[in-house]
C-alpha positions in Angstrom: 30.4 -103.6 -46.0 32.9 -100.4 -45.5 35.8 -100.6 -47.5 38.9 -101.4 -45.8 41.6 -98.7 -44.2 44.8 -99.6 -44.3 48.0 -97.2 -42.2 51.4 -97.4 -42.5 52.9 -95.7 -39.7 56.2 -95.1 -39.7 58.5 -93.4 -36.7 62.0 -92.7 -35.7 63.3 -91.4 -32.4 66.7 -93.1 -33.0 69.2 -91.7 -34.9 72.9 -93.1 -35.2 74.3 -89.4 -34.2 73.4 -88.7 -30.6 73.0 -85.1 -31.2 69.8 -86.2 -33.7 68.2 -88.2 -31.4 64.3 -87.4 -31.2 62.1 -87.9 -28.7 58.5 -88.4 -29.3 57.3 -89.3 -32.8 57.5 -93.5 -31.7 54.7 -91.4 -29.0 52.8 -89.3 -31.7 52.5 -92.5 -33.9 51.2 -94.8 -30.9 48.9 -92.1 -30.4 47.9 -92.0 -34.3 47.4 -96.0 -34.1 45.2 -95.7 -30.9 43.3 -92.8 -32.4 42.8 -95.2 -35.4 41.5 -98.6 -33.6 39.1 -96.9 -31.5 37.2 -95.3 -34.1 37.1 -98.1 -36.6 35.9 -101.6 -36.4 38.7 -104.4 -35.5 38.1 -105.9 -39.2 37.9 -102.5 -41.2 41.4 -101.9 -40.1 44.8 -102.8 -41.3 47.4 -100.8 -39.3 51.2 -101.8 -39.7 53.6 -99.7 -37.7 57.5 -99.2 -38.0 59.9 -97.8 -35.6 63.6 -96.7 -35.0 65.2 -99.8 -36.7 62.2 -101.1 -38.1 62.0 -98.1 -40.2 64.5 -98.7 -42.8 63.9 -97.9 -46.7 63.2 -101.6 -47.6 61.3 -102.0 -44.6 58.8 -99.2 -45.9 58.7 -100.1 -48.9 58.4 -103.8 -48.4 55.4 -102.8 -46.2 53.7 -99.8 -48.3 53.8 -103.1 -51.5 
């Protein structure tokens, strides 16, 4: 059996000062994630994203534990 790969993705476009907005990484990491599933197996892959508001420092670290 292959051993297991496991992705945190993390990505923020939204910032709370409009002049440092992004636009593109919530792309670059959907892109990352699709790269990811279609090149492993459904059950050697464990991919959790977070984005804009999802993406707090709890949040990551809750999810990197």
């Amino acid at each position: 059996m292959s051993p297991k790969v496991y992705a945190l993705l993390v990505a923020i476009d939204e910032y709370p000062n409009p002049d440092h907005v992004l636009e593109g990484c919530v792309n670059d990491l959907t892109a990352v994630r699709q790269f990811l599933v279609h090149r492993l197996p459904a059950e050697q892959l464990e991919v959790m994203t977070l984005t804009n508001a999802e993406a707090t420092r709890a949040n990551v670290i809750q999810a990197w534990e």
